[in-house]
C-alpha positions as CSV (number, residue, x, y, z in Angstrom):
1,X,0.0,0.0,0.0
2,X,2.9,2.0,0.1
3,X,3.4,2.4,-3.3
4,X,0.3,3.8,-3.8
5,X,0.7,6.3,-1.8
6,X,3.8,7.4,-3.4
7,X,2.4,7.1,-6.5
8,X,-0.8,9.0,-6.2
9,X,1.9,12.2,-4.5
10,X,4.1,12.0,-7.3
11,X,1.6,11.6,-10.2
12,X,1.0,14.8,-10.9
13,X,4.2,17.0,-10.4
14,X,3.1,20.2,-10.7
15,X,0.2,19.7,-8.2
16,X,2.8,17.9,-5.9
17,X,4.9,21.4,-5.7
18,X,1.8,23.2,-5.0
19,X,0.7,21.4,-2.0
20,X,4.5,21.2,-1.3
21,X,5.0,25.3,-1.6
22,X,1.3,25.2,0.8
23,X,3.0,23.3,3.0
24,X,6.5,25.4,3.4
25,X,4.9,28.5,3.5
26,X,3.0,27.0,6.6
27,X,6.0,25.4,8.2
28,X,8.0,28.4,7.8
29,X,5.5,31.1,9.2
30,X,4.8,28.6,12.9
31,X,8.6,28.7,12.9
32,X,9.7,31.7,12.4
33,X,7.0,33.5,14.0
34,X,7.3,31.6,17.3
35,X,11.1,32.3,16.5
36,X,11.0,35.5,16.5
37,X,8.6,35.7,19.8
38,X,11.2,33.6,21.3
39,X,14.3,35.7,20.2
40,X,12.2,39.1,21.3
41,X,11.6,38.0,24.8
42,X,14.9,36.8,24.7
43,X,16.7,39.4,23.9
44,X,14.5,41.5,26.6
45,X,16.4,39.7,29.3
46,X,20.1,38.8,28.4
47,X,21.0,41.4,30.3
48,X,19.7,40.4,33.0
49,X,21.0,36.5,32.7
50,X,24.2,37.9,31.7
51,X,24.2,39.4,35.4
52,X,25.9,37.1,38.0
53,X,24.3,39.4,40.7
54,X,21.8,37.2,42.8
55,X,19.4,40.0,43.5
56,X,18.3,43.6,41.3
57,X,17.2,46.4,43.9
58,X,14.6,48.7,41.4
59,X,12.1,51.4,41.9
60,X,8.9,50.3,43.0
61,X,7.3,51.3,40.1
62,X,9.4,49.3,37.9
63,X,7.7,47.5,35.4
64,X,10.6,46.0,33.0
65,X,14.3,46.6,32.7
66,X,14.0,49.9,30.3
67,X,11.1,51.5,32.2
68,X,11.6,51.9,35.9
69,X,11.7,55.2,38.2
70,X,15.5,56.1,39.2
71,X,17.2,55.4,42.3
72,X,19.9,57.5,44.3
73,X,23.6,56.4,44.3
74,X,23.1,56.3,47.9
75,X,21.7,53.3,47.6
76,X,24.4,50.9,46.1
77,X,26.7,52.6,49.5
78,X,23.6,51.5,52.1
79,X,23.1,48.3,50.5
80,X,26.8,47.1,51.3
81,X,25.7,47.5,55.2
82,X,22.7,45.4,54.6
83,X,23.6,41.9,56.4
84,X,24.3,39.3,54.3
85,X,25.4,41.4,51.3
86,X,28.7,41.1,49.4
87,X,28.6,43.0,47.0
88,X,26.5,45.9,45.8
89,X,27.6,48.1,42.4
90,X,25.1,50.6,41.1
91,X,23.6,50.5,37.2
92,X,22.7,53.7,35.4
93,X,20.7,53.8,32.0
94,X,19.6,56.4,30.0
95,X,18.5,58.3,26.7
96,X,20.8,60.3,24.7
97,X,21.3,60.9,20.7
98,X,24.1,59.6,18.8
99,X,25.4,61.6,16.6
100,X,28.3,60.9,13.4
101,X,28.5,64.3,11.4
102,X,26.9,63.9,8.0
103,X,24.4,61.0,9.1
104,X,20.9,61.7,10.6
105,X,20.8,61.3,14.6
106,X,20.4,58.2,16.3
107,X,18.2,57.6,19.6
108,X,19.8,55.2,22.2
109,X,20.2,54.1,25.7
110,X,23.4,54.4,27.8
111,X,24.2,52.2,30.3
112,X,26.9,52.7,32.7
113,X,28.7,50.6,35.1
114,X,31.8,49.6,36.7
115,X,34.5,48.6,34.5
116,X,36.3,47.0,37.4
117,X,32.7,45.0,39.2
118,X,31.5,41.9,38.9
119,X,27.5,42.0,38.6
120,X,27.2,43.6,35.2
121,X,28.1,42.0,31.9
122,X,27.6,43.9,28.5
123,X,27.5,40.7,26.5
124,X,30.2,38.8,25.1
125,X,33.0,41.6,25.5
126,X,36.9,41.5,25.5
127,X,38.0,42.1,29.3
128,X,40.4,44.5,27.6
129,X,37.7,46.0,26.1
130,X,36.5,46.5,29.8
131,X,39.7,48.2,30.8
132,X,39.6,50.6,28.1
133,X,36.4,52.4,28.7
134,X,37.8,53.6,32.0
135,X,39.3,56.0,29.8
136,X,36.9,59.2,29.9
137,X,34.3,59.8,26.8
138,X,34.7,55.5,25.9
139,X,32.3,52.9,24.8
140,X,31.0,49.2,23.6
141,X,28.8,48.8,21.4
142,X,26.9,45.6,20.4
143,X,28.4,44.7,17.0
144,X,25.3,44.3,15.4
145,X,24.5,48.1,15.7
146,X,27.4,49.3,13.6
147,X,25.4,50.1,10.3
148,X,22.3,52.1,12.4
149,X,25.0,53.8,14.4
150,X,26.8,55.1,11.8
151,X,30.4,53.9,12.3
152,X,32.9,50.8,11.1
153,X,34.3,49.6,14.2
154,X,36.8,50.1,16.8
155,X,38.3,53.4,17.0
156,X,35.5,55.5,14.9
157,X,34.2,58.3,16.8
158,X,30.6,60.4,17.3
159,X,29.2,62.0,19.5
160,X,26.5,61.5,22.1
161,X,24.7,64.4,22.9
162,X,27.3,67.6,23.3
163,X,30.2,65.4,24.2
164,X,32.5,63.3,22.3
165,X,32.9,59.5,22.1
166,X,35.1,57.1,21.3
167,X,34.6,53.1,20.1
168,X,36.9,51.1,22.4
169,X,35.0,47.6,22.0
170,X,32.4,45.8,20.4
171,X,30.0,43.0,22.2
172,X,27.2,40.6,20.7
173,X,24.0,38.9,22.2
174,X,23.0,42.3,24.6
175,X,20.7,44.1,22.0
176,X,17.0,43.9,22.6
177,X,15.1,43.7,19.5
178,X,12.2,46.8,20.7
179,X,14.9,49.0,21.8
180,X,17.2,51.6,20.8
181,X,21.2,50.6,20.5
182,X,22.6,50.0,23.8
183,X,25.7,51.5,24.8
184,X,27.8,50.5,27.5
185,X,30.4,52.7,29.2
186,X,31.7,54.1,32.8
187,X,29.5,55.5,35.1
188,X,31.1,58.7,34.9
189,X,30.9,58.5,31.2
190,X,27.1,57.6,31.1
191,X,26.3,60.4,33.6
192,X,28.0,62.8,31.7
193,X,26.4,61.4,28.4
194,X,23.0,61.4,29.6
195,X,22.9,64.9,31.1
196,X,24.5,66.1,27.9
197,X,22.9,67.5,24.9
198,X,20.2,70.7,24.7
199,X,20.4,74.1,26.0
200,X,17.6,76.3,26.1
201,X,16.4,79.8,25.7
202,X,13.3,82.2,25.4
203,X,12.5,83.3,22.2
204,X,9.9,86.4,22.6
205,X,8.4,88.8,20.3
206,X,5.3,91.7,20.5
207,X,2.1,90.2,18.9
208,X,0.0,92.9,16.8
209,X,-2.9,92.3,19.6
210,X,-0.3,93.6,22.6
211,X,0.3,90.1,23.7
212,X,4.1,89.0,24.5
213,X,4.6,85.3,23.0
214,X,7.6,83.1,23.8
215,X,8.8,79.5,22.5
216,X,11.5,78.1,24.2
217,X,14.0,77.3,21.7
218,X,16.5,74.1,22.0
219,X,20.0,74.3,20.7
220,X,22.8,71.3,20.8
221,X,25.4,72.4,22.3
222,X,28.7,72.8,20.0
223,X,31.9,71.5,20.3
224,X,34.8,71.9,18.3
225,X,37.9,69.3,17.6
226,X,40.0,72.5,18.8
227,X,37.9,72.8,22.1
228,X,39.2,71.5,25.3
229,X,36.7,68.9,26.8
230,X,36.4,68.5,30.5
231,X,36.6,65.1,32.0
232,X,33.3,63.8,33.6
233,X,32.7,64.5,36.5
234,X,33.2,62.7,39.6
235,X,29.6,61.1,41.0
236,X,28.3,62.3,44.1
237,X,25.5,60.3,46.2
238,X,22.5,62.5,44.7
239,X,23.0,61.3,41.4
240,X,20.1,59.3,39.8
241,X,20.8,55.4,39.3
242,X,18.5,52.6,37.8
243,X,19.9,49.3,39.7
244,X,21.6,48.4,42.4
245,X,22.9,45.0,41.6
246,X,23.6,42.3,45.0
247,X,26.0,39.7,45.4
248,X,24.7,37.5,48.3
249,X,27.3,36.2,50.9
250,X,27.5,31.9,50.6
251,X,24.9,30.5,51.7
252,X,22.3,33.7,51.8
253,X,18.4,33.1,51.9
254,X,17.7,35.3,49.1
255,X,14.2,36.3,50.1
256,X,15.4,37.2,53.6
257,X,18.0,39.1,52.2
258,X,15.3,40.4,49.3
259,X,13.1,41.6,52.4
260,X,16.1,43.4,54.7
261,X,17.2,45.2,51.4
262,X,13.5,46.7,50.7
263,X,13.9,47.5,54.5
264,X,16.9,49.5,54.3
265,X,16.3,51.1,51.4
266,X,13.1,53.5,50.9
267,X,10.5,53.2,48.3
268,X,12.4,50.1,46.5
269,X,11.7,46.6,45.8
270,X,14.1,43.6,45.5
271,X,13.9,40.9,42.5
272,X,16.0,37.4,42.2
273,X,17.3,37.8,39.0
274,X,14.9,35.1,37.8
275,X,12.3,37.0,39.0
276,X,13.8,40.5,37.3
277,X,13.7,38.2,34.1
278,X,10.0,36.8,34.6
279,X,8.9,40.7,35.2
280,X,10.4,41.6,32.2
281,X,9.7,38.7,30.0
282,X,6.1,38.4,30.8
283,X,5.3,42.5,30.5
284,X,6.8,42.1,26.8
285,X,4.8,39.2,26.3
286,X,1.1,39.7,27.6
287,X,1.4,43.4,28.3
288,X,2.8,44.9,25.3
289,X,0.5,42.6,22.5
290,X,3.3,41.3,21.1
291,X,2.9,37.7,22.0
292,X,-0.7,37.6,20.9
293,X,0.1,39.4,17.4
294,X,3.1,36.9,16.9
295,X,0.7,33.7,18.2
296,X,-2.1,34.7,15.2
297,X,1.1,34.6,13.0
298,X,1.4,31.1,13.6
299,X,-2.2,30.0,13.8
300,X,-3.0,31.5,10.3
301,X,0.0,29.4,8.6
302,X,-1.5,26.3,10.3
303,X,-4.5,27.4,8.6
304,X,-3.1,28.2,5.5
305,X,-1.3,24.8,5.2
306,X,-4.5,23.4,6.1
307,X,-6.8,24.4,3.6
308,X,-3.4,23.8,0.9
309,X,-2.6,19.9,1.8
310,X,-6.8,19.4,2.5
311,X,-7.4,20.4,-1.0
312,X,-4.7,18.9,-2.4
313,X,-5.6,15.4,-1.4
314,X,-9.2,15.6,-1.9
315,X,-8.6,16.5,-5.4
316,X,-6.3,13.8,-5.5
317,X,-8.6,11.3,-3.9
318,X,-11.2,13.1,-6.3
319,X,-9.0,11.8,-9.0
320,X,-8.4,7.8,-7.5
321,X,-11.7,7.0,-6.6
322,X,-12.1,3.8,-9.0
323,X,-8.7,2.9,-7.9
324,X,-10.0,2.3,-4.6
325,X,-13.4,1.4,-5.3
326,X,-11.1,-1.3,-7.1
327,X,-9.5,-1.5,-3.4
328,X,-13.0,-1.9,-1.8
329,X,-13.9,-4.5,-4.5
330,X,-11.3,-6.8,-3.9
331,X,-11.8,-6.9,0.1
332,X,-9.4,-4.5,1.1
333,X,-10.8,-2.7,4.7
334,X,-11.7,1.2,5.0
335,X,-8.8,0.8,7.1
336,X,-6.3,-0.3,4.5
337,X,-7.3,2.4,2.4
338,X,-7.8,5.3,4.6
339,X,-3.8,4.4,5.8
340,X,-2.8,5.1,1.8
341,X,-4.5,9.1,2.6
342,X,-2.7,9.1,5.8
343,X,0.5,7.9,4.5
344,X,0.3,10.4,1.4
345,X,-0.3,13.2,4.0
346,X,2.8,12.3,5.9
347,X,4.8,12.3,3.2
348,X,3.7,15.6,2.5
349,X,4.4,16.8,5.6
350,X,8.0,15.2,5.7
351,X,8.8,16.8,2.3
352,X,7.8,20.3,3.2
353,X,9.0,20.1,6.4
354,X,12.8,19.8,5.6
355,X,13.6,22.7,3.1
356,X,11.2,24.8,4.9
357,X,13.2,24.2,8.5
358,X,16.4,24.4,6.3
359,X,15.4,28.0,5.5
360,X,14.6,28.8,8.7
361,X,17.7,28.5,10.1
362,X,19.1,30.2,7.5
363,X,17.4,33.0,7.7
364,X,18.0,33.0,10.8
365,X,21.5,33.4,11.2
366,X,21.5,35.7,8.3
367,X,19.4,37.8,10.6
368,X,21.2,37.7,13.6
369,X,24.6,38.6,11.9
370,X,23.4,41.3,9.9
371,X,19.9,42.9,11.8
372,X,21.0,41.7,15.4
373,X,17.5,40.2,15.3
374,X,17.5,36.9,17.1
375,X,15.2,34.1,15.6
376,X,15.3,31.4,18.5
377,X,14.9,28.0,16.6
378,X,16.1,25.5,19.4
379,X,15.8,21.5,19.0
380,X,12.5,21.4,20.8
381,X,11.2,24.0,19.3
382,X,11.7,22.3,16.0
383,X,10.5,19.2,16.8
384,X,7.3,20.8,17.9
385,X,6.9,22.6,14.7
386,X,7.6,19.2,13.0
387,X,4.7,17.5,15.7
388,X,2.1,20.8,13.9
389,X,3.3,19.6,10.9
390,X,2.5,16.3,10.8
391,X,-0.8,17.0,12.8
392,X,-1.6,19.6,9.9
393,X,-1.0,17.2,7.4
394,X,-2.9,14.4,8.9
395,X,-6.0,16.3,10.0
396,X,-6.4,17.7,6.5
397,X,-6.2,14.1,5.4
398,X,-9.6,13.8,7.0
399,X,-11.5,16.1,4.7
400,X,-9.9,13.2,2.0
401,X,-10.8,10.2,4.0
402,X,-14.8,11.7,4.0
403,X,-14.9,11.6,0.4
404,X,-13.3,7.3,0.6
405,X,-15.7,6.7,3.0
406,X,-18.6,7.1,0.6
407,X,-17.1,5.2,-2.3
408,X,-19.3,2.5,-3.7
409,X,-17.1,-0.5,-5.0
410,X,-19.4,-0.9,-8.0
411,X,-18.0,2.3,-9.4
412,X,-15.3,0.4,-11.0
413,X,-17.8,-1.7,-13.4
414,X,-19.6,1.5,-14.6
415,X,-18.1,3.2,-17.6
């Protein structure tokens, strides 16, 4: 029975690529949209499972990693008084604008840390990478945001805001696909960078009515390669911080120690970092829409192959029907025949399935070199894309196996 299952699918080549192209179209939408929702919420956290910290002190009001109320410096100094605590280093993020004279300005986020810590990890970086943006007005990058920031590679300069900087390293696997570029540098450095940029000033003029109307006005401010630069300056405890990242001393209870940090330190809460990761994963997820946009994704390609490989092998069972009347005539059980559809169907499946997966991965490694937009395609994950497929493929046999089910054996003697 076999070989007539073959030999119904490979009867009619052209209609055989047909339901094959159905059937790869289907395959790769399921993949690489639950891919891509993968890869997003994935990228939404490597920071944080980069981080060896135990425990992530944030705002109260923090709602992911990129949107949280700041914190004092203060707070990284108390925490190291906290029993049980190690080590405490602070995190700073903010906005800024990129700037390479001659290309249009780019938004993105600075983070700043200490070179010399522990708890914070831009990625996969060269330690002396590390060492170099101690050096005033330095900074990584993640090497997949070299085209939309405007520069080549290590040693190419811009500016952020006012101020100048300079490329000292590059990193991978840090950049969040919804975000700006990331850029990692001192603390000094990213508090300088993020309170750089605008100036203001009242424009005013006499209306014709008698009325005085002003605009405030918003100039960059200028520097020249002539001009001296001054060095950042040094923190004091007043200045704004995002994170205060926690080492726990061996052998810690993390939740006491999560619940004697939030005690010590005023209007701030205290995460694991796989709860910091599980806040930020599932806001993305079933907060933002994302998830549910992605999920329909993949349901209408299961659809779509549906309806492809259901009409497919009706018209070919459309097309055999005195072959298995002849079938039905000679004894052979419902059974018998209705494992020929099945079989047929599997095939399909089988056939589509491989190129399709193929070109999956391909794309997505072309997409994570080139777009630093991760399309997570792990073993399980394809074998349960290959488990839709063959469910697809079988369940559309069904619409095939109604039309069997009616066949009268005398159908062969009629002319």
């Amino acid at each position: 029975m076999a070989s007539i299952a073959r030999k119904n699918l490979l009867e009619d080549i052209p209609r055989f690529l047909v339901a094959q192209a159905g059937i790869m179209f289907a395959v790769s939408l399921v993949t690489i949209q639950t891919g891509i929702l993968k890869g997003f919420t994935r990228s939404t956290v490597q920071l944080i499972e980069n981080s060896p910290a135990d425990i992530w002190v944030a705002s109260q009001e923090m709602l992911h990693l990129e949107l949280t109320k700041p914190l004092l410096l203060e707070y990284a100094l108390l925490a190291k008084q906290v029993e049980g605590v190690d080590r405490a280093e602070p995190l700073m993020r903010g906005i800024a604008q990129w700037n390479v004279p001659g290309a249009e300005l780019t938004p993105v986020k600075v983070f700043g840390f200490d070179p010399e810590g522990q708890l914070f990890l831009p990625g996969k970086v060269n330690p002396s990478s590390l060492r170099a943006i101690k050096e005033p007005y330095t900074a990584i990058v993640d090497a997949s945001n070299l085209d939309s920031l405007h520069v080549r590679g290590v040693g190419d300069r811009a500016e952020i805001g006012s101020l100048p900087v300079r490329l000292v390293g590059l990193t991978k696997e840090t950049q969040s696909i919804v975000s700006s570029p990331f850029v990692f540098t001192s603390l000094e450095s990213a508090n300088a960078y993020i309170n750089a940029g605008v100036t203001s000033k009242l424009n005013c003029k006499l209306l014709p009515e008698g009325d005085i109307k002003c605009v405030t006005i918003y100039e960059q401010e200028e520097t020249t390669e002539t001009s001296a630069v001054s060095p950042p300056k040094p923190l004091n405890l007043t200045d704004p911080i995002v994170y205060v990242l926690i080492r726990a001393k061996p052998g810690e209870d993390l939740q006491a120690l999560k619940r004697r940090l939030e005690a010590a330190l005023p209007d701030s809460r205290a995460y694991t970092r796989a709860e910091m990761a599980n806040q930020t994963r599932d806001y993305w997820q079933q907060r933002s829409g994302i998830g549910f946009i992605l999920g329909l994704g993949a349901v209408v390609g299961v659809i779509v192959g549906m309806v492809v490989v259901g009409q497919i092998l009706y018209s070919s069972v459309s097309d055999h029907l005195k072959e298995f009347g002849t079938l039905k005539a000679m004894g052979a059980s419902d059974w018998v025949i209705y494992s020929v559809i099945i079989e047929q169907a599997l095939w399909m499946a089988v056939l589509g399935y491989v190129p399709s997966m193929l070109l999956c991965l391909g794309l997505a490694s072309w997409a994570s070199t080139t777009q630093g937009i991760m399309i997570s395609i792990a073993p399980l994950s394809a074998a349960g894309v290959l488990g839709i497929t063959l469910l697809m493929c079988v369940g559309s046999a069904f619409f095939a196996i109604q039309k069997v089910t009616r066949v009268d054996p005398a159908i062969v003697f009629k002319a």
